[in-house]
N, C-alpha and C positions, 0 to 999 in steps of 0.2 A: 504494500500500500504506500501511495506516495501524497505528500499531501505539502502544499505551493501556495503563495500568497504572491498578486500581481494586477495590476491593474491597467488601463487601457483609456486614450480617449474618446469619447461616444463622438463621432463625426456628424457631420449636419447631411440626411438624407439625399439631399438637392444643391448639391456645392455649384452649381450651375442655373443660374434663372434664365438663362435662354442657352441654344449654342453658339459655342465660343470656335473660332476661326482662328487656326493659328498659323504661321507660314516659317519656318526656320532653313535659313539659310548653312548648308555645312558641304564645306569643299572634298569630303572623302567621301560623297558620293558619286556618284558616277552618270556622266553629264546623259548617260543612256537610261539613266532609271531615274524613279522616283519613288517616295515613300509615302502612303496615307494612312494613319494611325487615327482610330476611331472610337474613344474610350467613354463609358457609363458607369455610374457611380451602382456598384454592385448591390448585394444584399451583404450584409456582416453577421458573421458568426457569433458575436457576442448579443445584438437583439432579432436577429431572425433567422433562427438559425433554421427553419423548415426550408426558405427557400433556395437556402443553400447547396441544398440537395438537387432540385430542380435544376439549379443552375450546374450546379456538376455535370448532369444527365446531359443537358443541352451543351454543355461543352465538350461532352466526348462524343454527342451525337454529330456537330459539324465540324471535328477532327477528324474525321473518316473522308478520304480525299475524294471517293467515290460516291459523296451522298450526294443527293439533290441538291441542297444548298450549297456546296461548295461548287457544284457543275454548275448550278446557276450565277454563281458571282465570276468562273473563270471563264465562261462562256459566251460573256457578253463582251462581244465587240467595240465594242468604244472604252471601254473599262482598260483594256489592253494588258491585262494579267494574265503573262504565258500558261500559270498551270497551277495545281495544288499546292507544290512548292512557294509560290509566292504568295501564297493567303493561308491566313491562320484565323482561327477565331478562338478566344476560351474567357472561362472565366477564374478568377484566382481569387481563393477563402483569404478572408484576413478577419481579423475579432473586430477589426471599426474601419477598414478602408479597404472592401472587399471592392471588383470592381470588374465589367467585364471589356474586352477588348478584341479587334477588330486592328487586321492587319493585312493591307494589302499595296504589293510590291508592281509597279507597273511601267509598261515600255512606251517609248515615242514620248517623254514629259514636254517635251515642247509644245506639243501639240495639245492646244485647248486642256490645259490640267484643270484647274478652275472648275470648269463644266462636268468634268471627267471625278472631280473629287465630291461635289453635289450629287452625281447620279449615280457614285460608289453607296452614297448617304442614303439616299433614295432607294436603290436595291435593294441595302438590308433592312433598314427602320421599314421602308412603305410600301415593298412588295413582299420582303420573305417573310419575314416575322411574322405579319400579319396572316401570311399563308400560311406558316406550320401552325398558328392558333387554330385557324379555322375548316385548316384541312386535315381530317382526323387521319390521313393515310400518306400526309406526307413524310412521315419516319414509321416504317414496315415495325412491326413486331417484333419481327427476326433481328433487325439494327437494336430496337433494345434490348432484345434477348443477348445480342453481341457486344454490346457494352460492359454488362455485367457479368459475362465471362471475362471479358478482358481485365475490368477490376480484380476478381480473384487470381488471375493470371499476376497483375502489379502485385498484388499485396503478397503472393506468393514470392516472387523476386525479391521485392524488397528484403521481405525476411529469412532469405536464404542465410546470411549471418546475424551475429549477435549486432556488427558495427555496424550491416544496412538499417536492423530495426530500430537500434538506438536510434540513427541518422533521423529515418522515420518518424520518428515518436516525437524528435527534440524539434523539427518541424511542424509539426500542427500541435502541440505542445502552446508553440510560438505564436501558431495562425487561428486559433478556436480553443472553445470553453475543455474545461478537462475531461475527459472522457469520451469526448466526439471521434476519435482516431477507433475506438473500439467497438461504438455501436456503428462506427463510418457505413460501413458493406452492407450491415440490417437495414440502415435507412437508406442507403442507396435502391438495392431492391425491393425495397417499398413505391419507391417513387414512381410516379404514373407522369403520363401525358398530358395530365390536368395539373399534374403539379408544375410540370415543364411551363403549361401555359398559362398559369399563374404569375411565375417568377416575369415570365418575356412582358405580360401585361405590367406588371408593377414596374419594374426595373428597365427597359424598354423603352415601350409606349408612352410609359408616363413621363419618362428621364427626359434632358436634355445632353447631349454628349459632345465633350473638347473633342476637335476634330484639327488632326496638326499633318501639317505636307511636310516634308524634309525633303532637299531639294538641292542641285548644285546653284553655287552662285552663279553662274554663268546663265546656264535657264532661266533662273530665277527674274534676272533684270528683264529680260527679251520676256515677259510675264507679269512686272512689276504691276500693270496699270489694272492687269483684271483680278488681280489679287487684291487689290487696295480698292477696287471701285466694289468687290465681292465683299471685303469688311472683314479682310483677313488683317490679323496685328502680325507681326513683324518681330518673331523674338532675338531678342540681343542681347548682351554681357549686361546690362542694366535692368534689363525687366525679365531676364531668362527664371526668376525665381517667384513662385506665382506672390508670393505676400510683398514683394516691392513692384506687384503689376500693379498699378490703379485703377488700370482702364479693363480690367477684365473683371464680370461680376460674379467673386465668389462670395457665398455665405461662410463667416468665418467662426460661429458660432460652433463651442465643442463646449462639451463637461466631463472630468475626469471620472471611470468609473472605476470603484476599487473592488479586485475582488481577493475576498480573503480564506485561505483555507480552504484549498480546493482540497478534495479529497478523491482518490479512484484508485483503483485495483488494477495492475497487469494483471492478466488472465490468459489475455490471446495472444501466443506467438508461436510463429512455427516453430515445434521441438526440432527440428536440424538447428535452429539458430542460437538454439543454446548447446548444443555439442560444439563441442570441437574439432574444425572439419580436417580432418584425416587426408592430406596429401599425402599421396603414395609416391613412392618412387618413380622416375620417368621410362617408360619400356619404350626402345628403340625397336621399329618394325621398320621392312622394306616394299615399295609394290615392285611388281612383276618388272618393269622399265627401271627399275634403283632407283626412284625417287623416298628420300627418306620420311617418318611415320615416328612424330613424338607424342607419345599420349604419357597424361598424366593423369592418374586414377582419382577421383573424387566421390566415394558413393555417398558421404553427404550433401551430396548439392544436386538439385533439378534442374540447373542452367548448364546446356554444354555450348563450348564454344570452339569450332574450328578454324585454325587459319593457312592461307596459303602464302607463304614469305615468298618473294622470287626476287633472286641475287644479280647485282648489276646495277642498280641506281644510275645517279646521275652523268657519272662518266662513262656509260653507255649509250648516250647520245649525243649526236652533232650539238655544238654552241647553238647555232640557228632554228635547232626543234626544243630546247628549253621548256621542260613541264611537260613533254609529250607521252610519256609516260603516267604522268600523275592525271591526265585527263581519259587515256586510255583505261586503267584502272575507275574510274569514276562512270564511266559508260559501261562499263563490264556491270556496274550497279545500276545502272541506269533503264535496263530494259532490255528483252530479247524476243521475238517471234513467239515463241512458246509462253512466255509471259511479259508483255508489252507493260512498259511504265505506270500504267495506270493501276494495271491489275496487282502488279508486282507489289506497290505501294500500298493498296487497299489489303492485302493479304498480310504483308507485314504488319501493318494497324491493326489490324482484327487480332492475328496471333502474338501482339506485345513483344515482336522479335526485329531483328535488326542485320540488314548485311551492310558494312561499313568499310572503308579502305583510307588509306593513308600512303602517300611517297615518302620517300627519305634518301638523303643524299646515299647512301649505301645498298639499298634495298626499296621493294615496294609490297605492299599485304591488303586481303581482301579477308574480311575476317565476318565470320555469320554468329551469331548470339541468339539463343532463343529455347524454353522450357524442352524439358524430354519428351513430353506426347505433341512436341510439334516437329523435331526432327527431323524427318523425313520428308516433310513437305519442304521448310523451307532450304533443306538441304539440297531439292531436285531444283530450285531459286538460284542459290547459288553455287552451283558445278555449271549449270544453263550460262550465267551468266561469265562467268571465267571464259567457258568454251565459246558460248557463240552468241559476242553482243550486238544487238542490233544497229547499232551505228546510226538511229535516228537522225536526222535532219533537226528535227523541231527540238531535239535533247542536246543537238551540239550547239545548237545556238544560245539554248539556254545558259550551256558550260560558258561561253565565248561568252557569253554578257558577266557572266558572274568573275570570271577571272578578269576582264575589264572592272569590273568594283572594286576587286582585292589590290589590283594593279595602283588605281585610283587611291586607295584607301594607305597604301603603301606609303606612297608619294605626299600624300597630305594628312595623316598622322604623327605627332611629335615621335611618337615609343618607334614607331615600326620604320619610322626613318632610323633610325637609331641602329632597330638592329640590322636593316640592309647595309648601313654605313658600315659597322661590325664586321658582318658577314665577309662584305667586301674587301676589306683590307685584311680584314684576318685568312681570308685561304685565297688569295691574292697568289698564283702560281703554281698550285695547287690543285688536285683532281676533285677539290668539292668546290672550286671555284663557281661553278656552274651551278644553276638552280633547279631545286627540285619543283619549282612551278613556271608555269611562263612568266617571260618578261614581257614589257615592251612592244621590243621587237621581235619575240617567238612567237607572241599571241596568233599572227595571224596564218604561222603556219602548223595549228593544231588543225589540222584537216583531216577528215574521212580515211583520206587514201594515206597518210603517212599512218593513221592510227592502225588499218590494216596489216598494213609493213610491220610495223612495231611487235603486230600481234602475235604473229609466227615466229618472232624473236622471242618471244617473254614463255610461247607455248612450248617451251625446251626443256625435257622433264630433267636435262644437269642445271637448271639455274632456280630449281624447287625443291622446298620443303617444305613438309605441313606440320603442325602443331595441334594439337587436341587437348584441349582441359574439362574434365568431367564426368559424370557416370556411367562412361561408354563402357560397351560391350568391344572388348576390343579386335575381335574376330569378325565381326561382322561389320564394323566401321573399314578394318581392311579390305572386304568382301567388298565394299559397296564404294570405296573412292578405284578399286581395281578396273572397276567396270567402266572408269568414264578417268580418272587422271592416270591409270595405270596404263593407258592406250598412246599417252603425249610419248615423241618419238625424242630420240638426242641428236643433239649434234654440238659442234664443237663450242665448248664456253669457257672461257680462262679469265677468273678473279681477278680485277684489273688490284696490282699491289700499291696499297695506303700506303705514303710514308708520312714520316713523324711529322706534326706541324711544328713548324720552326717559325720564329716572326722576329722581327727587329722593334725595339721601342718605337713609338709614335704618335703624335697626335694629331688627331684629326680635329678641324671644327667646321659647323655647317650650318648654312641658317634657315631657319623653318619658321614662317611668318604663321602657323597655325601655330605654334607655342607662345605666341604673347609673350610675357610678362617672365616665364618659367623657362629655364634652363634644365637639360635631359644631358646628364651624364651617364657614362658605362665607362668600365675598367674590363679591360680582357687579359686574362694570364694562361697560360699552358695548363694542361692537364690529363691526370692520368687514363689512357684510355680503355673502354670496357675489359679488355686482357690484358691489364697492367697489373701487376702484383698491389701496385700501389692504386686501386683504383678502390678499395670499401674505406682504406685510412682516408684518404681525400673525401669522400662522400662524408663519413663522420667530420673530419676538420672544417669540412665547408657550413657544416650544420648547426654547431659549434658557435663556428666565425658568423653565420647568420643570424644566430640567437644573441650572441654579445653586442654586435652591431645596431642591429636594426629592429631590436625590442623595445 
């Protein structure tokens, strides 16, 4: 039994007497996109806490990339939002500043934004919301029948350890009254479509909601006159803080409310989470081609995770294809004939699982995550996609926009100017000189036809290993990667050899008119690499050095 004393400010219902129009100017966007952020003042856990529930429902109802509602906000044409990917919608619990929001990512901003940001407004407040009130079939059965699988699916993950459930706990702990985390799942599947459309009615309908663009400067000016004639404000280093805005009408009315002596009982947690989970030793296997098989035994845990490492990074490509790798990996997840983007995405949602991928200057990895009796499905997800990715059109272009952001965001970020600058002078002649994302001037040659090239490069079972952690069956996980990675043929692959980084003192400086006022220092010193004898003492000294430092 745990018992807590704490208290909260009671928020003003209605922090909005009408909607508020906001326009912010920031250079690390990217002169190709724009951003429209669409936020209502939620319900709160500490005085309503019924329709919190509702609003839950509704938020994992249009997190599903394939419902109605998210088809119908990416599907309108003038809206110009490529895809699920760029729109989000949820609602997030808090004890006094719950609050729902509405997020969508859109192409051509030049073009008539203004209008385009009004009839984002207009789609959700004055077509959809009102439709899933009134249309008792616009969310099937089976989507909330799917939802509340999926919660048991979270709450099972979460508590596969003692540190997930803590994590857990000390979260809504933080975000709701005591006890709500354990009756959460009862009242979740209690909740009906009348509750659903209670919350949307009160919190909704009735709300007013800040609606903010984020935008490059550059657009912005070529825009200024219909933004200002629209009665959009203009946020800047002086009014970016809503209690020094004047001109925007909040209710600033709150009352402390104290609560004392909460009392409740742990009761529910998954018993693996309090065991100790038992890593076993790593059993080294081979498939039939000698591509190597590390599984590490866990019969504590429901979550397995396979991965495919494949050897060669960055200095296995030309200076001028830069990132070409790290984009081909990203399409390998991106969708395949057998299961097209859309489906791939909605299957993942449903089953709480995940296939994910990362480059690095040494290597690259496609890694899948997700409960034991889902396995096998999204195992046939991702070997499809390794083997045979569809190379969309409409998915490279998406890639091509978003590494244009990153690019963008690169260049006019204080931090990440920082570390490019780093990066750059520190392996300065050197085989990681090169980047594990596009640059610049790569970006424009991530094409179709070199990713195909690439591909029968990477498909070379001497530059693979996989890795496996979890409660496999280890005889039949060989049985079943035999059948489709045990088939990749070899040919010749030789480790390009790392040597030691070496550097000369130096100082760089550089100026970066997004830092204002703030100076962005780094120190870089040598260090011991992963198979250095001296590589855990340096881990310890550094941790050490970080705690006496900068505590």
């Amino acid at each position: 039994t745990q018992t807590s004393s704490r208290g909260f400010y009671k928020q003003a219902e209605t922090p909005c007497k009408t909607k508020q129009l906001l326009v912010m100017k920031d250079p690390q966007v990217s002169p190709v996109l724009a951003q429209i952020l669409m936020v209502y003042r939620g319900p709160d856990a500490s005085t309503d806490i019924h329709a919190t529930y509702g609003a839950d429902v509704f938020g994992l109802l249009t997190s599903n990339p394939s419902s109605r509602f998210v088809k119908s906000i990416t599907s309108d044409s003038d809206l110009k939002i490529p895809g699920a990917d760029y729109f989000s919608a949820w609602y997030q619990t808090k004890l006094s500043a719950g609050r729902t929001t509405f997020i969508g990512v859109c192409l051509e901003p030049e073009k008539d934004l203004v209008k385009r940001t009004e009839q984002f407004y207009k789609k959700i407040a004055k077509e959809e919301i009102p439709a899933m009130i009134n249309d008792k079939n616009y969310f099937s059965k089976k989507e909330f029948k799917k939802i509340k699988q999926q919660l048991k699916d979270s709450r099972l993950t979460d508590t596969e350890t003692a540190q997930g459930f803590l994590s857990s706990l000390r979260f809504w702990w933080a975000s709701a009254p005591a006890g709500y985390y354990f009756s959460y799942e009862e009242n979740i599947n209690k909740t009906t479509k009348k509750d659903v459309n209670e919350f949307l009615k009160k919190y909704i309908l009735q709300k007013e909601p800040v609606i903010a663009v984020k935008i490059n400067p550059a657009v912005y000016e070529k825009q200024k006159q219909d933004f200002e004639k629209a009665g959009y404000k203009l946020i800047t280093e002086d009014n970016c803080f809503y209690w020094k805005n004047e001109e925007l009408e909040f209710n600033s009315n709150s009352e402390f409310i104290n609560l004392k002596n909460e009392e409740f009982k742990i009761s529910q947690i998954n018993e693996k989470a309090s065991e100790k989970n038992k890593a076993e030793n790593i059993e080294t296997y081979r498939l039939k081609n000698d591509i190597p098989v590390y599984i590490q035994k866990n019969q504590g845990n429901n979550i397995l995770n396979l991965r495919i490492i494949i050897k060669g990074g960055v200095h296995s490509i030309p200076k001028e294809q830069q990132g070409l790798e790290d984009a081909l990996i990203k399409m390998m997840c991106a969708g395949t004939k057998k299961f097209p983007h859309e489906k791939l995405e909605t299957i993942l949602h449903e089953k709480n699982a995940s296939i994910s991928r990362y480059g690095r200057k040494h290597f690259s990895q496609i890694q899948m995550n997700c409960l034991d009796y889902y396995f096998n499905e999204i195992f046939d997800i991702f070997i499809d996609g390794f083997l045979n990715p569809s190379f969309e059109n409409n998915e490279l272009e998406k890639l091509i926009t978003s590494y244009k952001q990153e690019i963008q965001q690169r260049e006019e970020n204080p931090e990440s100017l920082l570390s490019n600058l780093m990066a750059d002078n520190t392996f300065l002649g050197h085989p990681y000189e090169l980047k594990a994302t596009p640059t610049k001037d790569s970006v424009s040659n991530i094409t179709i036809e070199n990713m195909k090239t690439h591909l029968k490069e990477l498909q070379n079972s001497k530059r693979i290993f996989i890795v496996a952690t979890g409660n496999f069956n280890n005889k039949k996980l060989i049985k079943k990667l035999n059948q489709n990675l045990g088939k990749l043929v070899s040919s010749d692959f030789i480790e390009t050899e790392i040597p030691p980084l070496n550097f000369e003192p130096k100082k760089i400086t550089a100026k970066c008119t997004a830092s204002k006022n703030t100076c962005y220092n780094a120190f870089v010193f040598p260090y011991p690499s992963f198979n250095s004898n001296d590589y855990f003492s340096a881990c310890i000294t550094s941790a050490i050095l970080d705690e006496y430092l900068f505590n």
